[in-house]
matplotlib code that plots the C-alpha trace (Angstrom):
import matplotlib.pyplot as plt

x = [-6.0, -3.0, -0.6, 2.1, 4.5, 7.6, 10.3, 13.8, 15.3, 14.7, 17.3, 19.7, 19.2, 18.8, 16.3, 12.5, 11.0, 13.0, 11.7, 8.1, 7.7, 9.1, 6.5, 3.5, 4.5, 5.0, 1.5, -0.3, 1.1, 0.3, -3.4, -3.7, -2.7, -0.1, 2.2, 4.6, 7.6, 10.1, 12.9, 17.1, 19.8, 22.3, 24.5, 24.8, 22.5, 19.5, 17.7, 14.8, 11.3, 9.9, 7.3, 10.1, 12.0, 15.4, 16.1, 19.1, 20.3, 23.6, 25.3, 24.4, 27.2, 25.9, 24.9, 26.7, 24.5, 21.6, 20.9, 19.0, 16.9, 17.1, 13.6, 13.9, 14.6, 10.9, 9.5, 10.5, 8.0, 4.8, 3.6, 5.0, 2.9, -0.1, -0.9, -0.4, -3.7, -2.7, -5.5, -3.4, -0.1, 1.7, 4.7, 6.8, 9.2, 8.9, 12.0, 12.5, 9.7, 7.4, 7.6, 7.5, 4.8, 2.3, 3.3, 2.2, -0.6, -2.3, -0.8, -2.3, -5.3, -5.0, -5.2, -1.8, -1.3, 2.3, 3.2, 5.1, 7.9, 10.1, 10.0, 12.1, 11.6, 14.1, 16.1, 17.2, 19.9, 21.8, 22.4, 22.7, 24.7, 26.1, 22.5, 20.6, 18.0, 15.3, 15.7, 16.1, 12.8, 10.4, 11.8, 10.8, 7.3, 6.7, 8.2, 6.0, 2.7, 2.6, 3.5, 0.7, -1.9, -1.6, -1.8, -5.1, -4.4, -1.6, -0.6, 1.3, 2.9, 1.5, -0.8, 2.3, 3.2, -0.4, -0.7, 2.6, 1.2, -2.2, 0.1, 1.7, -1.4, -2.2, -5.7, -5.1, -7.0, -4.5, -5.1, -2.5, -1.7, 1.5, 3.9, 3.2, 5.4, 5.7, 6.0, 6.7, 10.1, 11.1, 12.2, 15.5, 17.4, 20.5, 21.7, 24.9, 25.5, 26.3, 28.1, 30.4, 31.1, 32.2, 34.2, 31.4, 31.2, 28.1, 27.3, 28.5, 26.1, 24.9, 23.2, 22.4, 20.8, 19.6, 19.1, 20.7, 23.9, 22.4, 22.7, 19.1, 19.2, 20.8, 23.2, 25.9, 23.1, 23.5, 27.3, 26.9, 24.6, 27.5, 29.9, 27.6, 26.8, 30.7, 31.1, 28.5, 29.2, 32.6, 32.2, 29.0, 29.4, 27.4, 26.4, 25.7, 24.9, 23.8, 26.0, 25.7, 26.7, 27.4, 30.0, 33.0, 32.2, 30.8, 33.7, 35.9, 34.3, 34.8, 38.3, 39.1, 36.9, 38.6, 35.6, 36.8, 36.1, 32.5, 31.6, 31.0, 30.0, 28.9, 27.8, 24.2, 23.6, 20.7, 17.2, 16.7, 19.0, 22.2, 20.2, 17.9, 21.0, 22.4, 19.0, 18.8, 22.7, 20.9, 20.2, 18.4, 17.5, 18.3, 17.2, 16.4, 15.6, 13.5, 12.3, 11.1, 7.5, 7.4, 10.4, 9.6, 13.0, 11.4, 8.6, 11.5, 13.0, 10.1, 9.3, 12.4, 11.7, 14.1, 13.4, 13.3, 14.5, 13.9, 12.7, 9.0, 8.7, 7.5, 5.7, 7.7, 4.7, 2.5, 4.4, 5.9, 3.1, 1.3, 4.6, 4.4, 7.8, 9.8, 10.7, 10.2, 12.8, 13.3, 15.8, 18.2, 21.3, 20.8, 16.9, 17.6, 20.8, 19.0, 16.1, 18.6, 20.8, 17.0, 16.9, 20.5, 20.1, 17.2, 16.6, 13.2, 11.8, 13.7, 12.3, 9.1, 9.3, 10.4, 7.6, 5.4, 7.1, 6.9, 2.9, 2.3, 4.7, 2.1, -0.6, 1.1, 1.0, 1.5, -1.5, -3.7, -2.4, -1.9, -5.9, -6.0, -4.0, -6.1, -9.4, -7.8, -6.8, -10.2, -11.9, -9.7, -10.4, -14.3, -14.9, -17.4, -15.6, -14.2, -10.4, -9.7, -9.1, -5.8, -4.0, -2.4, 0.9, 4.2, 4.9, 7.4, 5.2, 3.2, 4.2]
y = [106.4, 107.8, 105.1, 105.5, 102.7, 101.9, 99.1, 98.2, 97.4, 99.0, 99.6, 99.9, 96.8, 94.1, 91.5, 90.1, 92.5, 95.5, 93.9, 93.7, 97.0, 98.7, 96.4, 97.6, 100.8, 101.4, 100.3, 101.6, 105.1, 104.4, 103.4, 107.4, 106.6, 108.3, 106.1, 107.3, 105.5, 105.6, 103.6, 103.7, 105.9, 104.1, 106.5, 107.6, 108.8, 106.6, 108.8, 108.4, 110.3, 113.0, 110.7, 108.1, 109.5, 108.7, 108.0, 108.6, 104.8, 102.9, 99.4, 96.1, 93.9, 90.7, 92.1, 94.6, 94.9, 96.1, 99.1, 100.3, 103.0, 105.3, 105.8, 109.2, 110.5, 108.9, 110.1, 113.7, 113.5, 112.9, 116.7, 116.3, 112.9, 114.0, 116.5, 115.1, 113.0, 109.2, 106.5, 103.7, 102.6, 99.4, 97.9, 95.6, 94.6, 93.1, 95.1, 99.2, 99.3, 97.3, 99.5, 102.5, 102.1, 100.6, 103.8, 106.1, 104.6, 104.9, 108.2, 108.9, 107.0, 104.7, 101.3, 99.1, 96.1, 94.4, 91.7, 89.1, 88.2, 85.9, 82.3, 83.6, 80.3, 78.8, 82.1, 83.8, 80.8, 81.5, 85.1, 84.1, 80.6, 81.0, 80.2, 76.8, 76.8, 75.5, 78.7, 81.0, 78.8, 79.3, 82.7, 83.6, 81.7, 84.0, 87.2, 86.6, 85.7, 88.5, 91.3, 90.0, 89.8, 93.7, 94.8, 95.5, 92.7, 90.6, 90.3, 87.0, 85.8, 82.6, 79.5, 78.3, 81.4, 81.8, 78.5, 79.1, 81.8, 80.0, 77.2, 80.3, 81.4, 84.6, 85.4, 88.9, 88.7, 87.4, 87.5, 85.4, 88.2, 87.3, 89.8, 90.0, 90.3, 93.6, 91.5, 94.7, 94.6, 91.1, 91.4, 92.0, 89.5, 87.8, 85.3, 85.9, 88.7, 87.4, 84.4, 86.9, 89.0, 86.1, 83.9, 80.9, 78.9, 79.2, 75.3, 75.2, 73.7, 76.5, 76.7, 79.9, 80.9, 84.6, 85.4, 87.0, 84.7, 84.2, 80.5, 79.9, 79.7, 76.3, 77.3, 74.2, 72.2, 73.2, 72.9, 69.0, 68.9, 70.3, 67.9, 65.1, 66.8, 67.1, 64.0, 63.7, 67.0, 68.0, 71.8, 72.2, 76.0, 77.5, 80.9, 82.7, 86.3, 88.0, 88.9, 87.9, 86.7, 83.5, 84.4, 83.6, 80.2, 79.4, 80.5, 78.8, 75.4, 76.4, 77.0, 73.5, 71.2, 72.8, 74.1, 76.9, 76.3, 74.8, 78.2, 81.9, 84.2, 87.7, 90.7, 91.9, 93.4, 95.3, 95.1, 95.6, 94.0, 93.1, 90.9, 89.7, 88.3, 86.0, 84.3, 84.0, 82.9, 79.2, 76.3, 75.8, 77.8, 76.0, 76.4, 74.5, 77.1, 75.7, 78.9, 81.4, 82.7, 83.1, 82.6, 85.5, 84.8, 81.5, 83.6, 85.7, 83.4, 81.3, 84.7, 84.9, 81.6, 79.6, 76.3, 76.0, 73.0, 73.2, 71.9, 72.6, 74.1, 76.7, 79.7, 77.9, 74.8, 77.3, 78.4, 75.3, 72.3, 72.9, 71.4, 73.9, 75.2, 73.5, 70.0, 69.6, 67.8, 66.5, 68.0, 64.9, 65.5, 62.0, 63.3, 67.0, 66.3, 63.6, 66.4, 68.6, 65.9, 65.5, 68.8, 69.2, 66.1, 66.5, 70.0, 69.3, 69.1, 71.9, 74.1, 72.7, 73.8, 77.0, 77.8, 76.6, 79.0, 82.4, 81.4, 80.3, 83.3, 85.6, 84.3, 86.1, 89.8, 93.2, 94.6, 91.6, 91.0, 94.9, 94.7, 92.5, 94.6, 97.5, 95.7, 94.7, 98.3, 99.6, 96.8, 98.5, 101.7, 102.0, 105.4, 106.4, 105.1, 108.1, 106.9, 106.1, 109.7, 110.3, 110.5, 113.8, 114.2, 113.6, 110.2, 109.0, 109.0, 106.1, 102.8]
z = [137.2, 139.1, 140.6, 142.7, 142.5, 144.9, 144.6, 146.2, 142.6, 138.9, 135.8, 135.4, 137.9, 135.3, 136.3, 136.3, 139.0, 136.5, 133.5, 135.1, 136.5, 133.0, 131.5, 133.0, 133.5, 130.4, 128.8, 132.1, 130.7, 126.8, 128.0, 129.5, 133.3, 135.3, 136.9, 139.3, 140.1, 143.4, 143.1, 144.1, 142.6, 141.6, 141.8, 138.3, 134.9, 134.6, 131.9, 133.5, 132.3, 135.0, 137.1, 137.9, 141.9, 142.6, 146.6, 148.0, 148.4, 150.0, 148.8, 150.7, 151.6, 151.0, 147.0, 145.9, 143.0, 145.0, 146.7, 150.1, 149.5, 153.0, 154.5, 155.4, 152.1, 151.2, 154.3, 153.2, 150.2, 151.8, 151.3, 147.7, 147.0, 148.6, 146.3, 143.3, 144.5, 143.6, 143.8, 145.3, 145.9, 144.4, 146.5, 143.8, 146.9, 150.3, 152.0, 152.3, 149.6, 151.7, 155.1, 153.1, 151.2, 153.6, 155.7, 152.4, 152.0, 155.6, 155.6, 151.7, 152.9, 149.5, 149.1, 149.2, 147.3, 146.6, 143.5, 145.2, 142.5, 144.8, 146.3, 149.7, 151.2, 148.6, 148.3, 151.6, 152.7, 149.7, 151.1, 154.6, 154.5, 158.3, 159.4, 159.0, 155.7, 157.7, 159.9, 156.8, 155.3, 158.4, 158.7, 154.9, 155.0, 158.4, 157.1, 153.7, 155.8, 157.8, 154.9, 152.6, 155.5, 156.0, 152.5, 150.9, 147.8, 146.1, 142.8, 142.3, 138.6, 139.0, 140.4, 141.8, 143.9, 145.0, 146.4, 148.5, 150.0, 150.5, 152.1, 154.9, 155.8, 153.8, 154.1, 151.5, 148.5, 145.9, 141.9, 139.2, 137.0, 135.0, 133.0, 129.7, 126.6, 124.6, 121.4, 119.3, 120.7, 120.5, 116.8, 115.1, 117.1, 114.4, 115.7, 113.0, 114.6, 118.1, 116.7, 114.5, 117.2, 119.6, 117.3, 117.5, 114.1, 112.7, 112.7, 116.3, 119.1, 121.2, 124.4, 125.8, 129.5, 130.3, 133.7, 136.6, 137.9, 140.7, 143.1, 142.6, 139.3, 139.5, 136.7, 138.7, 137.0, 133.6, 134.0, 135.1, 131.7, 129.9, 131.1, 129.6, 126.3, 125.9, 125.5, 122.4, 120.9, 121.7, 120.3, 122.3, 123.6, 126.6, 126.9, 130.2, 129.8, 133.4, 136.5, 139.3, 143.1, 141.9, 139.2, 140.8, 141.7, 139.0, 136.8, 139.5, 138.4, 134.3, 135.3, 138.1, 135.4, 132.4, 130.6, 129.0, 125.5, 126.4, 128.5, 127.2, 129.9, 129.0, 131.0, 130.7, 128.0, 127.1, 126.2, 122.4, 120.0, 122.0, 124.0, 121.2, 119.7, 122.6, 122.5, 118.7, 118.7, 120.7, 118.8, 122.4, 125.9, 128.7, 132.3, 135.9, 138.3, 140.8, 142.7, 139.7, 140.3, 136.0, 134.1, 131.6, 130.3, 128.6, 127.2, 125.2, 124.2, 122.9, 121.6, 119.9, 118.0, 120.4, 121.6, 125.4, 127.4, 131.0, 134.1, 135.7, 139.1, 140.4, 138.1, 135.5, 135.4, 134.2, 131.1, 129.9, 131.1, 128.2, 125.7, 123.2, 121.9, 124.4, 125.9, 129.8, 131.3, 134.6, 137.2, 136.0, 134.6, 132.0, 131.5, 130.7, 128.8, 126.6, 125.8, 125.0, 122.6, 121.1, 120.0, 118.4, 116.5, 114.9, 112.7, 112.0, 115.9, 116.4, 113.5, 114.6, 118.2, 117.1, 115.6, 118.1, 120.4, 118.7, 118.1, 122.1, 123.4, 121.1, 123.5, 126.2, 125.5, 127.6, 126.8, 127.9, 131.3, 131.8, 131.2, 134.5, 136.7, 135.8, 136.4, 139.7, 140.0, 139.3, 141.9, 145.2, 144.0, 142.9, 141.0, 143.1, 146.7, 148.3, 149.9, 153.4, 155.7, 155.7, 158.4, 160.2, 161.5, 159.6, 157.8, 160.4, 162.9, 161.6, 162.8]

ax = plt.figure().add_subplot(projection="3d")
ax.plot(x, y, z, "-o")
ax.set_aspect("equal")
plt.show()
């Protein structure tokens, strides 16, 4: 099969939708099918192979991080994509990605589907604070609605995310498929090696959280659970590795609150063994985002033969309902800071529930939900089917 793929965000970009799209990508390729990818410069060396296209692309004020691919510089490679003959076209994000692609794939005549990787509705007011979140929140739910409903099929990450969209009105076929973990690289992490390198004891407490520093990742949270678990373990030592918007403030607080010795922030780093060693350097994970449609960074780190504490919403449920290799707590400071206490006291429930974890994470694997989004491929695009005409005239031209 020959996809063509398009997304507002990839590496060096660090984050789930990154991690997903590599993910697939790359086992979509080992089976024997081309994938091509269009994504945004980010204005420097990516290393990328041939089949991934680099667009032109400009910051956004409200994230620097991110970048806005510019239309035209997509629309200029219509004659280019059409003959290299693709058999449908996969949007991974619902902005310049979005218009584009749905425009390439009437032109193309392919079939469009989209994975929707973010909760907007409990996202957007972060961005935009000057307007009122119930605006932002019925301006999400309509902007979502009417997206999926002119897209061929939806992938979503999990029950949770489907039933939101069931809840807006989207009448798109929509299949659960989540990312899977490419367990052949989650080895090697020392957790030694991370303590060394940082000064941390090596009989220290250590909590660590992975993730973009994002507001929605309710990382205020995990600084209220510090400030009880100080008081019981008074070299406790918090690790937050990711940038983000949310950065400043949140150092702000480590600084006002006097938390210094309790917090270690570190940069991303990346995937392979940098990264494997800030989750091995936990005696526990730690999380309480409410808006993830996954939470693949519990998966590695379950992976990874760390225990997870963390609260259940969201694609979240689906991961950690089951108990196995981690303690669900509720969004409580006392609850989630008593789970956590649980864990550090006791060696044996921890050993225990790392070992759960490495076997349940090993249920979760690349190449089996790859296998879904191929069979999902294969059902819009028949063999046999001949595709939709395409359509004449240039690519801007289509509404």
């Amino acid at each position: 099969m020959n996809i063509l793929m398009i997304s507002d965000v990839y590496f060096p970009r660090v984050n789930g939708v990154s991690t997903s799209i590599a993910t697939f990508r790359q086992q979509l390729r080992a089976a024997g099918h081309r994938v091509c990818l269009i994504v945004p410069d980010y204005g420097h060396a990516h290393g990328d192979d041939p089949d991934v296209i680099r667009i032109p692309s400009r910051r956004l004020w409200m994230d620097p991080e991110d970048r806005m691919m510019r239309p035209h510089a997509v629309q200029a490679l219509a004659a280019e994509l059409r003959e290299r003959r693709f058999d449908l076209v996969h949007i991974q994000t619902p902005f310049i990605a979005h218009r584009v692609g749905l425009r390439l794939g009437k032109h193309l005549g392919l079939p469009v589907l989209e994975t929707c990787h973010t909760y907007f509705e409990e996202y957007l007011y972060h961005y935009i604070p000057f307007l009122p979140r119930a605006l932002m929140q019925a301006a999400a739910r309509h902007f979502t609605r009417v997206q999926c409903n002119r897209l061929d099929a939806v992938v979503v990450p999990s029950r949770a995310m489907q039933d939101v969209l069931r809840e807006y009105g989207v009448s798109t076929p929509a299949s659960i498929i989540p990312t899977g973990l490419q367990l052949e690289e989650l080895s090697g992490g020392s957790r030694a090696r991370f303590r060394q390198a940082h000064g941390i004891a090596a009989a220290q407490p250590v909590l660590v959280h992975v993730g973009r520093v994002a507001h929605e990742k309710n990382i205020e949270f995990l600084l209220d659970v510090l400030l009880t678990l100080r008081e019981r373990f008074a070299d406790i030592l918090l690790v937050i590795a990711g940038e983000g918007p949310a950065r400043k403030s949140l150092q702000a607080r480590v600084d006002r609150e006097d938390l210094q010795p309790q917090v270690l922030f570190v940069d991303y780093l990346p995937r392979g063994e940098p990264l494997w060693d800030c989750y091995c350097a936990g005696d526990v994970f730690v999380f309480a985002s409410a808006t993830e449609t996954q939470g693949l960074v519990l998966l590695e780190a379950m992976a990874l033969g760390v225990p997870v504490v963390s609260t259940a919403f969201m694609g979240t449920r689906d991961i950690l309902l089951g108990g196995r290799g981690c303690l669900v707590a509720e969004p409580a400071v006392g609850d989630f800071a008593g789970k956590v206490a649980r864990l550090l006291e006791q060696p044996a429930l921890r050993a225990r529930l790392a070992r759960e974890a490495r076997g349940y994470a090993a249920e979760w694997t690349a190449e089996t939900t790859t296998a879904q989004l191929l069979a999902y491929y294969t059902a819009l695009v028949p063999p046999s089917a001949p595709h939709r005409p395409a359509a004449r005239g240039p690519l801007s031209a289509i509404p």
